[in-house]
C-alpha positions in Angstrom: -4.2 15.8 6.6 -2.6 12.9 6.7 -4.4 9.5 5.2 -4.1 7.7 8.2 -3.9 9.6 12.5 -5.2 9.1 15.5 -7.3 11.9 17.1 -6.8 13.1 20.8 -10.0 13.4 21.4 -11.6 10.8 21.3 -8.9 8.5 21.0 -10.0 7.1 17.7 -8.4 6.4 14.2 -9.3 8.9 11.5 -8.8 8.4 7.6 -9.4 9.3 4.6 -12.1 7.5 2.9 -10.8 6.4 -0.5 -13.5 4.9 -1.8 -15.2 8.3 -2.5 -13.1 9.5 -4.3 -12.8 11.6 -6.4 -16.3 12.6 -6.0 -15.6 14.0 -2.7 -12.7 14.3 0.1 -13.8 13.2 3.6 -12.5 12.0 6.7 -14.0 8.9 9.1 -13.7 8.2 12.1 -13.5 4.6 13.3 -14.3 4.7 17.3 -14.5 1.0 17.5 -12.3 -1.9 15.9 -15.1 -3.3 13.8 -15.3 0.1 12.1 -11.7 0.0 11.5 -11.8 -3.7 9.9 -14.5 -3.0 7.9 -12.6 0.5 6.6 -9.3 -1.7 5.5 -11.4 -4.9 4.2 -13.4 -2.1 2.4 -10.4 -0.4 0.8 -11.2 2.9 2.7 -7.7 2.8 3.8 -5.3 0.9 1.6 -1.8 1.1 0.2 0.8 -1.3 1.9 2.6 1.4 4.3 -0.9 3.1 5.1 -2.2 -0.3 6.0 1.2 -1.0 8.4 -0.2 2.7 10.2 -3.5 1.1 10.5 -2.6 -2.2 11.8 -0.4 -0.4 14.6 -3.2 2.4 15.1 -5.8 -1.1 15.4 -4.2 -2.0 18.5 -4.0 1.2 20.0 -7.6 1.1 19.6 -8.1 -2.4 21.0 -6.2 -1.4 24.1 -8.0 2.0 24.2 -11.0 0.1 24.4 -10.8 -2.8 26.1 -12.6 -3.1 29.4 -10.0 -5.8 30.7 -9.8 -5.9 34.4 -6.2 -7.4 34.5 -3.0 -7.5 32.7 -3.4 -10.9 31.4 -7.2 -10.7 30.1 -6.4 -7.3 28.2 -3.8 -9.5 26.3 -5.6 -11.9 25.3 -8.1 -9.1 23.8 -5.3 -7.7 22.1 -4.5 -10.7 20.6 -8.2 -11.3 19.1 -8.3 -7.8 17.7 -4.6 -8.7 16.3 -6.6 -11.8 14.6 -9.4 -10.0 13.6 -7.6 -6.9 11.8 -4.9 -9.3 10.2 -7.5 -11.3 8.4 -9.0 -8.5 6.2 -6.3 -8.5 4.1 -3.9 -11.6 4.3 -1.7 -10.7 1.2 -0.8 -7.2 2.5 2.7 -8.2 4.5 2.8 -4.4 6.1 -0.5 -5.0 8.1 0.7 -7.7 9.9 4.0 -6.3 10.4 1.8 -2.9 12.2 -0.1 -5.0 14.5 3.0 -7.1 15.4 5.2 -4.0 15.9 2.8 -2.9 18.1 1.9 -6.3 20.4 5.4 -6.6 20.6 6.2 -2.9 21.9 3.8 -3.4 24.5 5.0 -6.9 25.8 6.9 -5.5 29.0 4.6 -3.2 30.3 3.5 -3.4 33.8 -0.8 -2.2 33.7 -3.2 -0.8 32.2 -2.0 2.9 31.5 1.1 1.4 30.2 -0.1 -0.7 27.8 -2.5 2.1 26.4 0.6 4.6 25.8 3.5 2.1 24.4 0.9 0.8 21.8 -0.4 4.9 20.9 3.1 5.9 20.9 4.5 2.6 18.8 1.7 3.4 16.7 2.5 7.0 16.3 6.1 6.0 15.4 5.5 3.7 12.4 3.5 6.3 11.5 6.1 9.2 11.4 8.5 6.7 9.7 6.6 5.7 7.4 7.0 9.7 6.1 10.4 9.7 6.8 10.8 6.3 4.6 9.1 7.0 2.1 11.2 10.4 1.1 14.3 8.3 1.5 12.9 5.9 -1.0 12.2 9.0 -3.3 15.5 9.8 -2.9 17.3 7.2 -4.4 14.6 6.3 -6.6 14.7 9.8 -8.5 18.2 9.4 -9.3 16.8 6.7 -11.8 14.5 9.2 -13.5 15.5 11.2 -16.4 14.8 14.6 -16.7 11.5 14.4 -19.3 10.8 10.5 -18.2 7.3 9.4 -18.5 6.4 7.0 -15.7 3.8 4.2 -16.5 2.4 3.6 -12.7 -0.5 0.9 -12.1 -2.9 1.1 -9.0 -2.1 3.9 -6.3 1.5 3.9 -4.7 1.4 7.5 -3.7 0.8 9.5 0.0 -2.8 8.1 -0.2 -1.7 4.6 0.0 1.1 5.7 2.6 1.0 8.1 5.7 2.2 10.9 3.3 4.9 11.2 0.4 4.3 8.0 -1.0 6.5 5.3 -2.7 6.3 4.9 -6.2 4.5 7.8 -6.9 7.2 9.4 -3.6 10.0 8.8 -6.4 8.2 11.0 -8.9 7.1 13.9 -6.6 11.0 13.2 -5.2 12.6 13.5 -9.0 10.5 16.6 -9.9 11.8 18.2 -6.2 15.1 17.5 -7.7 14.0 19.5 -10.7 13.3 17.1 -13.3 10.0 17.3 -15.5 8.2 13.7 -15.1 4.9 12.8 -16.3 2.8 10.1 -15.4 0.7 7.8 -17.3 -1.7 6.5 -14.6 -3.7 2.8 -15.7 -7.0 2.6 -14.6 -6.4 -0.3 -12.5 -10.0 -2.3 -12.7 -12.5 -3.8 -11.2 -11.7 -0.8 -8.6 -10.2 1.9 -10.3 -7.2 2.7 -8.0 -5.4 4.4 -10.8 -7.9 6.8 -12.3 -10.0 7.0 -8.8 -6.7 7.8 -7.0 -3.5 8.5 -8.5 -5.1 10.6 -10.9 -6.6 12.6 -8.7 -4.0 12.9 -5.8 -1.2 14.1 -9.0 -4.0 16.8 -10.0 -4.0 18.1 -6.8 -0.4 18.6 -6.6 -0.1 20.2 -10.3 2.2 16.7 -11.4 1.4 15.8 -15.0 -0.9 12.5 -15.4 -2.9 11.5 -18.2 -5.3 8.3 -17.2 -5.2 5.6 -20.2 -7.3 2.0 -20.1 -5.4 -1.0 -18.3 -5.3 -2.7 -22.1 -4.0 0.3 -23.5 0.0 0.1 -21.5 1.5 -2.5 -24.5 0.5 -0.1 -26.8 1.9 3.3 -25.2 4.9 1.3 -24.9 5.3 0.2 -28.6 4.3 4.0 -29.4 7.7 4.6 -27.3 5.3 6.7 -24.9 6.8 5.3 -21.9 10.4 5.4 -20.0 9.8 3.0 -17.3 7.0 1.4 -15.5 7.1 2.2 -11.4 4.9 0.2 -9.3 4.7 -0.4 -5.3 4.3 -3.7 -3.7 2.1 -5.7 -0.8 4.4 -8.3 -0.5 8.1 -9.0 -1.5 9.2 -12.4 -1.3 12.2 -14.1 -2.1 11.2 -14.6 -5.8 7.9 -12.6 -6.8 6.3 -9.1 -5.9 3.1 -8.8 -5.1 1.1 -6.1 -6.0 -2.4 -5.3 -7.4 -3.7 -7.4 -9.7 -2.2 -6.4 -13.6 1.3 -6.0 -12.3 2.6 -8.4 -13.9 1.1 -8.3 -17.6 3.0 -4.6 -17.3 6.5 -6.1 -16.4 6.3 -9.0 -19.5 4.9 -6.1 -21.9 7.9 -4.0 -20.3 10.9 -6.5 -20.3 9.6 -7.2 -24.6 9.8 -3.5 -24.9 13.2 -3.3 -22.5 11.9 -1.3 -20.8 13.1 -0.8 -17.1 10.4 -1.9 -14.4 11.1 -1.0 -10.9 9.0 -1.3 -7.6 9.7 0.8 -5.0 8.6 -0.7 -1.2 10.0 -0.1 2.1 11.8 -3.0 3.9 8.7 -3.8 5.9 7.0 -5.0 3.3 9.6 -7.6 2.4 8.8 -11.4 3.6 12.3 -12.8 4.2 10.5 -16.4 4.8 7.8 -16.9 2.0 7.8 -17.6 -1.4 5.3 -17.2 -4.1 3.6 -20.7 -3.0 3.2 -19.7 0.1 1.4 -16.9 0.5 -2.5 -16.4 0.7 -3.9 -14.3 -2.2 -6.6 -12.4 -1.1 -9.8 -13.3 -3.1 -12.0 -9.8 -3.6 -16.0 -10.0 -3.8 -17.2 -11.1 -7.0 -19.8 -8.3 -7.5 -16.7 -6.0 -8.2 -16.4 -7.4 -11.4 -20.4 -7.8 -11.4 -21.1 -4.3 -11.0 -19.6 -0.6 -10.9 -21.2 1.2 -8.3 -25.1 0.4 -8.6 -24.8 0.0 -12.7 -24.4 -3.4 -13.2 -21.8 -5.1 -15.8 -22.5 -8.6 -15.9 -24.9 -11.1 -15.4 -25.6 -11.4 -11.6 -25.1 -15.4 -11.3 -22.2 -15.5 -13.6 -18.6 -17.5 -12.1 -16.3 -14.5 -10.9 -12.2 -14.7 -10.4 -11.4 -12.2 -9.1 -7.6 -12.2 -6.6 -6.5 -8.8 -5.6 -3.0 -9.3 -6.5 -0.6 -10.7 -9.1 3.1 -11.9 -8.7 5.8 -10.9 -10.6 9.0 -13.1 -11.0 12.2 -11.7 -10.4 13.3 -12.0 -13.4 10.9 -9.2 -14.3 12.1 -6.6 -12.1 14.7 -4.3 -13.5 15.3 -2.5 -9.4 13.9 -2.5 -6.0 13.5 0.7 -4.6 14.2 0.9 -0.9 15.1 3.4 2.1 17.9 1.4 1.9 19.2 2.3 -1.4 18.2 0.5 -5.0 18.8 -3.3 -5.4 19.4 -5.3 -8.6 18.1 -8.6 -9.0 19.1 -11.3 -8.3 20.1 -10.5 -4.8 19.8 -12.0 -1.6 17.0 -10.5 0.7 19.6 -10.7 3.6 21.1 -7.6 1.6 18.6 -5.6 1.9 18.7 -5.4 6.3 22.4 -4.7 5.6 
């Protein structure tokens, strides 16, 4: 199935519940908004596009549920639920962009039934876009690829983190449709373990070659000349960094002294055509992720924990943005990009 869908039903939102893997494949069901909060803030659905899905899917849900008897007080609970599911994850640009999409689709309807279907059928339409987006990102992105490339990747930036497809890893799974042999060293990504969790296991089941090496181990496999580029996603594009999960950018310094091309590949929606690095609130992750691994315990339970959720890379740093809109060289002028 698809990550991230709404079921007829019962007029829910289903996913797939990534934090189980890859022990096992399973689909929730979150009947209520809480249940959907709790499944992004929890990383059961995550991935910048997948989140924009759920943010849309969020307010289908509010409106689905609300028990509003007027126009005006439904609104107003549309608006907390917009609150409430843009909080979980304030780095993550696409969220905020779903639930927006959404409020905003439904702004000239005229009652209740109205409401209910512009926000399903907004919802449903980032969703199918997101698919669509995502294979035009592959396309342009694979024509960067060399037939026998091996891709460094960090996190998960494939159809788990997306409605389907995916971004960066969408450029892979685009270059071998093309017929090109890519391989795909996947880093760990800790405290989480996105990468060998996720990517690993997503490129196993679709017969891509991926080997899984420690997050310390990419300088290395670079000055061993194991790696032809490093190809990441992104939570947040601003007008002089990319965000993206935390380690992104110790791969693009170890890449640019290796010359190594870095590229991140993100739809539009996730650029911020306003912020800037200062700016923008870094999500700060519980510290028992770093404490602990599951119930086995790493460190000393009362000892001081950083631990942000994302990184910033300069500019300077990134070789190409990957977009549905073609590829763009820094330094360019975001303006471009809606061009």
């Amino acid at each position: 199935m698809r990550t991230i869908d709404w079921n007829e039903e019962s007029n829910s939102v289903v996913l797939v519940d990534q934090t189980l893997l890859p022990q096992e494949y399973k689909v929730i069901e979150c009947k209520t908004l809480s249940s959907l909060c709790e499944a992004i803030q929890s990383l059961r659905i995550r991935g910048a596009p997948a989140l924009g899905a759920a943010g849309g899917f969020g307010i289908a849900l509010a409106a689905y549920l609300s028990g509003a008897k007027d126009i005006e007080s439904m609104t107003k609970d549309l608006k907390v639920a917009a609150k409430a599911l843009k909080s979980t994850r304030p780095t993550a640009v696409n969220l905020a962009w779903g639930v927006d999409r959404v409020l905003n689709a439904i702004s000239d309807a005229f009652d209740f039934r109205g409401i209910r279907d512009i926000a399903l059928q907004e919802a449903r339409y980032i969703a199918e876009e997101d698919i669509e987006t995502n294979k035009l990102i592959g396309k342009y992105g694979a024509k960067l690829l060399k037939d026998g490339d091996t891709v460094l990747t960090h996190c998960n930036a494939g159809r788990l983190a997306c409605v389907d497809w995916g971004t960066a890893l969408g450029v892979v799974r685009s270059a071998i449709a093309d017929g090109k042999e890519i391989k795909v060293l996947a880093c760990e990504t800790r405290p989480l373990n996105q990468g060998s969790r996720i990517t690993t296991w997503e490129l196993m089941q679709d017969k891509i070659p991926v080997t899984l090496i420690a997050d310390s181990m990419a300088g290395w496999a670079m000055r061993q000349g194991l790696v032809n580029s490093v190809l990441v996603g992104a939570d947040r594009i601003t007008q002089d960094v990319v965000f993206n999960k935390i380690g992104t950018y110790t791969h693009s310094i170890l890449a640019r002294e290796h010359e190594i091309p870095f590229y991140v590949a993100a739809p539009v929606s996730t650029f911020d055509f306003e912020g800037w690095e200062g700016s923008i609130e870094v999500e700060m992750r519980n510290p028992d992720e770093l404490r602990f691994a599951g119930c086995q315990q790493l460190a000393p339970e009362d000892v001081p924990v950083y631990n942000p959720a994302f990184d910033a890379t300069p500019m300077e740093n990134v070789t190409a943005l990957i977009t549905e809109r073609g590829v763009f060289y820094p330094p360019i002028l975001l303006d471009e990009v809606l061009v």
